[in-house]
C-alpha positions in Angstrom: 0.0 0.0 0.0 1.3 3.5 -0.6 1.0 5.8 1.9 -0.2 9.4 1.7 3.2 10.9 2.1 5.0 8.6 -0.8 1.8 9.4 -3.0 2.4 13.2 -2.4 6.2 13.0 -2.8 5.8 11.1 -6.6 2.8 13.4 -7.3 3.5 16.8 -6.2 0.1 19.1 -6.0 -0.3 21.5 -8.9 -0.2 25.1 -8.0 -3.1 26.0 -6.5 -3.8 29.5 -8.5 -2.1 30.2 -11.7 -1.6 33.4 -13.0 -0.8 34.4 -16.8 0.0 37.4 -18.9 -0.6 36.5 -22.1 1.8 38.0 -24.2 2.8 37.8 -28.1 -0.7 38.1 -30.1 1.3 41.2 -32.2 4.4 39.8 -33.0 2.4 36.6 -33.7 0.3 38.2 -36.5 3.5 40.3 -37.5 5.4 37.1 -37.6 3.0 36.1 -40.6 2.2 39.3 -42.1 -1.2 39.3 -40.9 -2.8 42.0 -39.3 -2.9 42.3 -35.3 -6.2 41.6 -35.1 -5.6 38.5 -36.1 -3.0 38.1 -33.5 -5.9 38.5 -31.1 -8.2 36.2 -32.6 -5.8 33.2 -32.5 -5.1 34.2 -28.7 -8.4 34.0 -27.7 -8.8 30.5 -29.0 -5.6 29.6 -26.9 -7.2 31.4 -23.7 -10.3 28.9 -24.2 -7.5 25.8 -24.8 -5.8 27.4 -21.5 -9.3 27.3 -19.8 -9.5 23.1 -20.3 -6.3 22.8 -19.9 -5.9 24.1 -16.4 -9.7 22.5 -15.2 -7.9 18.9 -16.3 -4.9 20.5 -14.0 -6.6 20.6 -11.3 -6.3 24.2 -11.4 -8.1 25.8 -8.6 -8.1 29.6 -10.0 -6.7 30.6 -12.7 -6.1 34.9 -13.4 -5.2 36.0 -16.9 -4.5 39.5 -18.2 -6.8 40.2 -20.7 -6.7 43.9 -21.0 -4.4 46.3 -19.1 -4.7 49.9 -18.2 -2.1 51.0 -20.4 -3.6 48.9 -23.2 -6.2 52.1 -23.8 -3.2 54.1 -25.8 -3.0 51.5 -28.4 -4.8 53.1 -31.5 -8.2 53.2 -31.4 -8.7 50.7 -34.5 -6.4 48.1 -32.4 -8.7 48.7 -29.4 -12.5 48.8 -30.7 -11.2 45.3 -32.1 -10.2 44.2 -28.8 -13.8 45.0 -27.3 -15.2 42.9 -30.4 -13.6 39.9 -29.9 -13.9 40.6 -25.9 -17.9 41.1 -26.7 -17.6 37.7 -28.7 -15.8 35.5 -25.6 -18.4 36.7 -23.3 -21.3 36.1 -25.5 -20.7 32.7 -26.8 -18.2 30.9 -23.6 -21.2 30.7 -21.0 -22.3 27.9 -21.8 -18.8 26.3 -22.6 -17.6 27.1 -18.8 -21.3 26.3 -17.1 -20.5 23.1 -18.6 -17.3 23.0 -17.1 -18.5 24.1 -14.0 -16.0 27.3 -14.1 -17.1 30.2 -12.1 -16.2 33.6 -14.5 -15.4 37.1 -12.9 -13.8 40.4 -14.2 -11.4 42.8 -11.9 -10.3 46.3 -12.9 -11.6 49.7 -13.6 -15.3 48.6 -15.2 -16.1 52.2 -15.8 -14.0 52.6 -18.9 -15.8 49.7 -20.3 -18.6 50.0 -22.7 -22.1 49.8 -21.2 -23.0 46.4 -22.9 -19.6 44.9 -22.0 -20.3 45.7 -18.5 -23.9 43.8 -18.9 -22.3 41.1 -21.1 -20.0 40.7 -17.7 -22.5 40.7 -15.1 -24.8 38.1 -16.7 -21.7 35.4 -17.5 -20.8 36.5 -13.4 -24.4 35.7 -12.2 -25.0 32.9 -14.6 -21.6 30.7 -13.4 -22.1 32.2 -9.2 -22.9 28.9 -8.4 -20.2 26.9 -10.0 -18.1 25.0 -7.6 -15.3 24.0 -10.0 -12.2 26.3 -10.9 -12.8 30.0 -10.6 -11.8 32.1 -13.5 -10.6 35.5 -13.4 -10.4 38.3 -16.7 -8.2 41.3 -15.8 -9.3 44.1 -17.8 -8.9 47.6 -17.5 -7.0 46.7 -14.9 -3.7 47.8 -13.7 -2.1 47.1 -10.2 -0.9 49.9 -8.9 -4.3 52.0 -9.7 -5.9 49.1 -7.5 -3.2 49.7 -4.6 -3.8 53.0 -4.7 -8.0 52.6 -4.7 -7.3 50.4 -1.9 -5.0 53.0 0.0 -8.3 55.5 -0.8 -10.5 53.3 0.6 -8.5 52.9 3.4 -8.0 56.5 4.0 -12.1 57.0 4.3 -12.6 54.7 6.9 -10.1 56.3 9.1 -11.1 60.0 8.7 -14.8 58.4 8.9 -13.3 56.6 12.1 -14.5 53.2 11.1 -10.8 52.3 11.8 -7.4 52.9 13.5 -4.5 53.8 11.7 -2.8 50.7 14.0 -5.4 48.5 12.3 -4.0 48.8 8.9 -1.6 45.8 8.2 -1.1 43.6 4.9 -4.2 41.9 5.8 -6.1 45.4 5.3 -4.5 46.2 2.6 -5.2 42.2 0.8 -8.4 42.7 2.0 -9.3 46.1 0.3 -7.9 44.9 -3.2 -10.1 43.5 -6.0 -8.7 39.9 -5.4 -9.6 40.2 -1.7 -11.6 36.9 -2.6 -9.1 35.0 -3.7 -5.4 33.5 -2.5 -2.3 34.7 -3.7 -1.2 33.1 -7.5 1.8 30.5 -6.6 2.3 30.6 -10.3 3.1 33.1 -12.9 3.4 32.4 -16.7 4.4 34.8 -18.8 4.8 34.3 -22.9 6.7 35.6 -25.6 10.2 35.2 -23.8 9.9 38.9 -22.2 10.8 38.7 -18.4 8.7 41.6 -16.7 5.0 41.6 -14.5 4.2 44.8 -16.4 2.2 46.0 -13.2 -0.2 42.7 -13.2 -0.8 41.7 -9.6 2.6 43.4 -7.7 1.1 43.0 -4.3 -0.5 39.5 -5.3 2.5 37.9 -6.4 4.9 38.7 -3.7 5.8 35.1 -3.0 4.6 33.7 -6.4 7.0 31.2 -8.7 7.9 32.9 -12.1 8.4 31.1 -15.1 8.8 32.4 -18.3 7.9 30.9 -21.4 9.3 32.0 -25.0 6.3 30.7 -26.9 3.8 33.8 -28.3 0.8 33.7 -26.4 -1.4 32.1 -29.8 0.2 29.5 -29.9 0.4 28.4 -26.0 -0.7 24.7 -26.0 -2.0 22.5 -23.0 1.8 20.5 -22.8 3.4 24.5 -22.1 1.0 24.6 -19.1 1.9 21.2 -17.8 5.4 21.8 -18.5 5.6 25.3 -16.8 3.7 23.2 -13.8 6.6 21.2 -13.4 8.9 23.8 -13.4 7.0 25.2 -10.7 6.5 21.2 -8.9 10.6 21.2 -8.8 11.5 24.6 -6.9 11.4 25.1 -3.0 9.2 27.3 -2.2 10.6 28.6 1.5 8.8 32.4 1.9 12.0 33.9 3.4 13.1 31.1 5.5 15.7 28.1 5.7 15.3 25.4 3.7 16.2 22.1 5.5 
């Protein structure tokens, strides 16, 4: 018989929550002489292949970046395309991810977001509430240090309102205020396209998370790049600042 500590020894958990900025659509379409847009299209079929791949994982959340703060300076053309194919996911993955039994959710600034993306959000967030299987999280308009700071804000307003002390704020304040208060810290970041930056995804969130970088284009990430960035993550130590023995 093998016992539960050999079992766990050969079989090491997977990460519990995986993060991923998914990086490369451009140079993908540029790569073939195609236009971006295209780039984007083949990187949303690999963010519903990611999807699949981390439920059979045993993925318990996973966080992608789907849309960044700064993205909004791109050119217009390059962005109204972006809320297509974003309009698109939302409309016709429900059903796909109900099946799955993935619960869906959005953090960021939702006010820059058109009205009927916003009502496109709340009904695939309602619709999936109730799902018990691997929780799913969009980032769009969403940058991290505009969330620290909104946090520090809100913060601010319950001391001057004295609905706390300025003793009582700690890290878990802080967590607590942020729009992943919901959710445990990523153990694992994946980042494509070879670059080797967190281009301000998640800086408070993944303080103590295992980075591995991947130099595959983000279209044409593939189940076996998951499970292999997995490993990489299955063979470090992970010690949070102390000895390992």
């Amino acid at each position: 018989m093998v016992t539960a500590s050999l079992k766990n020894a050969e079989f090491p958990a997977p990460p519990v929550h995986v993060a991923i900025i998914m990086d490369g659509n451009g140079r993908w379409a540029q790569a073939r002489g195609l236009p971006r847009t295209a780039g984007h299209q083949r990187g949303a079929k690999a963010v519903k292949r990611t999807v699949k791949a981390a439920v059979h994982e045993g993925i318990d959340y996973l966080t992608v970046f789907g849309f960044s703060s700064e993205n909004w300076k791109r050119p217009e053309e390059e962005v109204r395309d972006l809320m297509g194919l974003l309009r698109l996911y939302l409309k016709s993955e429900l059903a796909e991810l109900k099946r799955e039994g993935v619960r869906f959710r959005v953090i960021g600034d939702r006010k820059r977001l058109a009205p009927d993306i916003n009502l496109l959000i709340e009904d695939m967030e309602r619709e999936t509430v109730n799902s018990t299987g691997m929780v799913l999280t969009v980032a769009l308009s969403y940058g991290s240090r505009a969330e620290i700071a909104a946090a520090a804000r809100h913060l601010a307003v319950e001391v001057s309102e004295g609905r706390l002390s300025v003793d009582d704020i700690d890290e878990e304040a802080i967590a607590g205020r942020l729009f992943t208060s919901d959710l445990p810290d990523p153990d694992l970041l994946i980042r494509t396209s070879g670059e080797q930056r967190i281009s301000n995804f998640l800086l408070w969130q993944l303080a103590y998370a295992e980075l591995v970088f991947v130099d595959k284009l983000w279209p044409d990430f593939e189940h076996e790049d998951l499970k292999d960035a997995i490993k990489e993550y299955q063979s470090r130590e992970r010690r949070y600042g102390a000895t390992g023995l």
